[in-house]
N, C-alpha and C positions, 0 to 999 in steps of 0.2 A: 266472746265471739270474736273468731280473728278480721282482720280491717280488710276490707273488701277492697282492691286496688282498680281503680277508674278501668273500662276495656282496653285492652291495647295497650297497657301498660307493661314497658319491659322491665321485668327484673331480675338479676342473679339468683340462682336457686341455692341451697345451702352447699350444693356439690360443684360452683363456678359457671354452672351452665350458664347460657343470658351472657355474662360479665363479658363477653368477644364481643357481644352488639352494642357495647359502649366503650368510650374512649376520652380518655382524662389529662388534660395534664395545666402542668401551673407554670405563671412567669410574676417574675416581683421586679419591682423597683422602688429606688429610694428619693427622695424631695424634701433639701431642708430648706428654710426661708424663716424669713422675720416678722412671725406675727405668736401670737397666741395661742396657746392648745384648742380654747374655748373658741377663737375664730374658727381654728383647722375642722371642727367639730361642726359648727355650723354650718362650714361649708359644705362638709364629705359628710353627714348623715340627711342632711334635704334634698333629696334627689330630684324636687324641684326646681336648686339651683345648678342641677348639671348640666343643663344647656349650656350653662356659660367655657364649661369646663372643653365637655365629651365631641366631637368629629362629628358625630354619626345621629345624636339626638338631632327628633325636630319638634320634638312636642312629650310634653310630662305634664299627668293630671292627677291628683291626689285622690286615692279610694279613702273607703273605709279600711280600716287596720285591719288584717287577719288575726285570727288566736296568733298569739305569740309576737308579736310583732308590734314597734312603736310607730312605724307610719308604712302603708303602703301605699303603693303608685303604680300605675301605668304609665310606661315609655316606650313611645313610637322612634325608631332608628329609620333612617331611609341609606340601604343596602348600594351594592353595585356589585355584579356579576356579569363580566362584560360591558356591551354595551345598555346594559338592563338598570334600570333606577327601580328599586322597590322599597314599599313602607316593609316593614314588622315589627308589631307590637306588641309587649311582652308585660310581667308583672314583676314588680321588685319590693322588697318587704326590706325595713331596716330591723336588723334584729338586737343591735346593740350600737352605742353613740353615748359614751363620755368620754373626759378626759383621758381616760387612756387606749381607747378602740374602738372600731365602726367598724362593724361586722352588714354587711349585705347580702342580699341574697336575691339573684332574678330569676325568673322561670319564664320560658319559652315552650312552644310546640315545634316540632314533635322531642319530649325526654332532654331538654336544653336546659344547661343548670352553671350560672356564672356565680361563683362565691369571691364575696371581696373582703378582706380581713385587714384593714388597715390599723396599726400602733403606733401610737404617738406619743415622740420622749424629748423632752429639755434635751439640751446639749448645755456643754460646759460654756461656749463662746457666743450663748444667748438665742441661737434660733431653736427652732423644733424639726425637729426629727421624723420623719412621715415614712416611713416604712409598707410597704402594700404589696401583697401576694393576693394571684389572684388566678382563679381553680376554675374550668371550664371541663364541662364533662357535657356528653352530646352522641349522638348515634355515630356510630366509627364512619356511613357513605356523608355527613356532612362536616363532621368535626374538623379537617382540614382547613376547609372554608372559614368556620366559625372561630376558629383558634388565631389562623392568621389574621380575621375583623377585628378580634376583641383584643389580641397585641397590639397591630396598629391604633387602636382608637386609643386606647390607655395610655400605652406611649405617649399620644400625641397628647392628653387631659397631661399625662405629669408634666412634659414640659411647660405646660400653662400651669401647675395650679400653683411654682410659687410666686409670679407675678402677682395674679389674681390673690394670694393670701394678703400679698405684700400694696396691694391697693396699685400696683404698676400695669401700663397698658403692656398690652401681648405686642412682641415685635411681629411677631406672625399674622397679625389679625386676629378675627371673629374665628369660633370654629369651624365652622363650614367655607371658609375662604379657602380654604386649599386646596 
């Protein structure tokens, strides 16, 4: 029996149709510092500890795991759209978290989809290597929005995260000082 897709859910049909009502794209960046893979690991697979990292978190609660998945969570973001403050709260599943990669994955309404593929490698001169690409796919009338939230925020966690591996205070502050 084929999988019955939730109502209202957009999808590409085998001839491209649908595929115009969404809109994709990726941005990476790199972060080396002086700690441990097994720290880096710790860090970037508990997404209960992104508050300390992420801009935009105000609140992370631990679900139960979905199929597939090592830990899931709920994360409340509080937004700005103009003069507008709003929450949105979304789900994120860690799908993969050892030494070599933490793979993420969050889902949002409406068809909001942030994939995080971060790999982690020794370097010759003793630190590690953080490499993070990261895939935002979203309805084409808000993708805009969403793509420029999720760079800025990211951007703004790597500049913190090698402090933070590195047990050193952010010259910036807190994440929400900004």
């Amino acid at each position: 029996m084929p999988v019955r897709r939730p109502y209202g859910t957009i999808v590409a049909t085998h001839d491209g149709e649908g595929a115009r009502l969404q809109s994709s794209d990726s941005f990476s960046y790199t972060v080396q510092t002086r700690c441990s893979r097994a720290d880096a690991v710790a860090l970037l697979g508990d997404l209960s500890r992104q508050g300390e990292l992420h801009p935009l978190i105000v609140r992370v609660r631990q679900l139960p795991a979905r199929p597939g998945a090592l830990a899931s969570y709920a994360i409340t973001d509080r937004l700005q759209l103009g003069p507008l403050h709003f929450p949105v709260t979304y789900q994120a599943d860690v799908l993969v978290a050892n030494e070599d990669e933490v793979v993420t994955v969050a889902r949002q309404q409406p068809a909001t989809t942030v994939r995080n593929h971060t790999r982690l490698r020794d370097e010759p001169d003793g630190t590690v290597r953080i490499d993070v690409e990261i895939t935002l796919t979203a309805p084409a009338p808000l993708f805009g929005y969403a793509f420029r939230q999720a760079r800025a925020a990211h951007l703004s966690l790597a500049a913190r995260l090698g402090a933070t591996l590195e047990g050193r205070p952010d010259p910036a502050g807190p994440p929400g000082a900004r």
